[in-house]
C-alpha atoms as a printed R data frame, in Angstrom:
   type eleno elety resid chain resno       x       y       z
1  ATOM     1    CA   UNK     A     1 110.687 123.071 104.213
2  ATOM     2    CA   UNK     A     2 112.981 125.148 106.641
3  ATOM     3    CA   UNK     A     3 113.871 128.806 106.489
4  ATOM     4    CA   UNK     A     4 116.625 129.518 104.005
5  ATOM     5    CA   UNK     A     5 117.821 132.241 106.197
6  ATOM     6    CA   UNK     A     6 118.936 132.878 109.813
7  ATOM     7    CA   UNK     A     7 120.380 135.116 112.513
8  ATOM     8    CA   UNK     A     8 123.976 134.047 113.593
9  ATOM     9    CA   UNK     A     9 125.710 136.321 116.618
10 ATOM    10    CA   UNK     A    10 127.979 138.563 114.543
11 ATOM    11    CA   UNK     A    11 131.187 136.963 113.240
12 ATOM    12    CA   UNK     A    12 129.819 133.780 113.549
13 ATOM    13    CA   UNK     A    13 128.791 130.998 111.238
14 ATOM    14    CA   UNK     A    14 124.893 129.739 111.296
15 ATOM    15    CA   UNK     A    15 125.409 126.036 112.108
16 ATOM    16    CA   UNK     A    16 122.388 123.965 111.825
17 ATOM    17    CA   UNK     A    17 121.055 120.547 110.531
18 ATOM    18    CA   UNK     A    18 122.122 119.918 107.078
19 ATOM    19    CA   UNK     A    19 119.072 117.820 105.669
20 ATOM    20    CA   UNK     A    20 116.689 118.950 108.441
21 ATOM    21    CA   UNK     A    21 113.422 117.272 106.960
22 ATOM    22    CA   UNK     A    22 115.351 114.466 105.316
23 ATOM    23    CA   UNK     A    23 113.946 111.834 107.760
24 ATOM    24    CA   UNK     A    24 110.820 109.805 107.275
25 ATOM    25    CA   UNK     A    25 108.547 108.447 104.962
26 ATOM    26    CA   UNK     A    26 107.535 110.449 102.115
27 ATOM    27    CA   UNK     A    27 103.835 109.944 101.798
28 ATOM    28    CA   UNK     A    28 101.802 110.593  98.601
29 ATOM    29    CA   UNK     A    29  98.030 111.156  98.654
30 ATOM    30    CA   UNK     A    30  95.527 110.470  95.808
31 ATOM    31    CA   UNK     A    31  91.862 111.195  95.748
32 ATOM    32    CA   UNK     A    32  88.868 111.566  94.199
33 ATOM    33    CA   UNK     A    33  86.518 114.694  94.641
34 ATOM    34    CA   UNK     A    34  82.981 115.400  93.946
35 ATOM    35    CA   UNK     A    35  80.329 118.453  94.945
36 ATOM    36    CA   UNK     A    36  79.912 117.132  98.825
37 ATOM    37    CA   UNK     A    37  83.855 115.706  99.285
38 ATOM    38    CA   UNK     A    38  86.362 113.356  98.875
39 ATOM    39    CA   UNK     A    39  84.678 110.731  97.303
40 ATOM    40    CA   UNK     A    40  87.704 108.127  98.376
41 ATOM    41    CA   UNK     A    41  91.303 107.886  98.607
42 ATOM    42    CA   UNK     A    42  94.688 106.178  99.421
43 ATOM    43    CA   UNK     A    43  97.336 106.648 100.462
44 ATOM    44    CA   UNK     A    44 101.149 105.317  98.620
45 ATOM    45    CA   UNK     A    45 104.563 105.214 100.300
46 ATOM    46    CA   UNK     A    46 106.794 106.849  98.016
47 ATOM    47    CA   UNK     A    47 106.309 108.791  94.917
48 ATOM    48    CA   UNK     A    48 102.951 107.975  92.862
49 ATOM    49    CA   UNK     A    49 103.683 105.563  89.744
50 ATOM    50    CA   UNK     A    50 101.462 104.948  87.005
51 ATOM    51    CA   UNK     A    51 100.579 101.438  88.198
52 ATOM    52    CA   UNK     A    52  99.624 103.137  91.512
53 ATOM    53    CA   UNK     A    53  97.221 105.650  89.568
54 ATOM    54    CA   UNK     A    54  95.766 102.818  87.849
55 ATOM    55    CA   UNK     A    55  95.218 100.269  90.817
56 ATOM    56    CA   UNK     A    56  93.639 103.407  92.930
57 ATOM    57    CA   UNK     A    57  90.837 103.833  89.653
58 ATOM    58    CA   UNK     A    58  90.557 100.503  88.843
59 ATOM    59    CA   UNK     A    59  90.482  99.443  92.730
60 ATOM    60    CA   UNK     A    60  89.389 102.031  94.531
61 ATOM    61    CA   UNK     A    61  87.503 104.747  92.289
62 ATOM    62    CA   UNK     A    62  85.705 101.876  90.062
63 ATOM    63    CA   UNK     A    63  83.679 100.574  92.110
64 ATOM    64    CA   UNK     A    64  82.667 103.472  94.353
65 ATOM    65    CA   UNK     A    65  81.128 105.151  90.931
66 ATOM    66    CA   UNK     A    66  77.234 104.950  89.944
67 ATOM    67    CA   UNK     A    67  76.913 103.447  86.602
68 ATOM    68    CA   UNK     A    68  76.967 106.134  83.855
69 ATOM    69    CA   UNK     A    69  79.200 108.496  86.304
70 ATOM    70    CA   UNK     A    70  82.602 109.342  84.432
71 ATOM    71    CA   UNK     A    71  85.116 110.831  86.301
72 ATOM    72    CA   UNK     A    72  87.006 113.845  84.919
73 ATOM    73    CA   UNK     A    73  90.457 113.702  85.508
């Protein structure tokens, strides 16, 4: 986000962009951590849905794990 304040020559308005980090993509990140890193991750245009969350475990985080290894969310 921008500053929510400014310096304007005296008498004068601040003019500036209205929405100035309104344009492009909003990106949203999941991942899965362990002791040495990110263990994987994706990446989802948008906001993160439920149906996201469960495609990236089933999917993604599944497979990558050793069997008996439970995640801990």
């Amino acid at each position: 986000m921008g500053p929510l304040r400014d310096w304007a020559p005296n008498g004068e308005r601040l003019v500036g962009p209205e929405a100035a980090y309104s344009g492009g993509r909003r990106l949203s990140l999941i991942a899965a951590m362990n002791a040495q890193g990110i263990r994987c991750h994706t990446v989802i245009e948008g906001g993160v849905k439920s149906r996201d969350f469960l495609h990236f475990v089933r999917r993604i985080l599944g497979p990558s794990l050793r069997p008996r290894k439970l995640p801990r969310i």
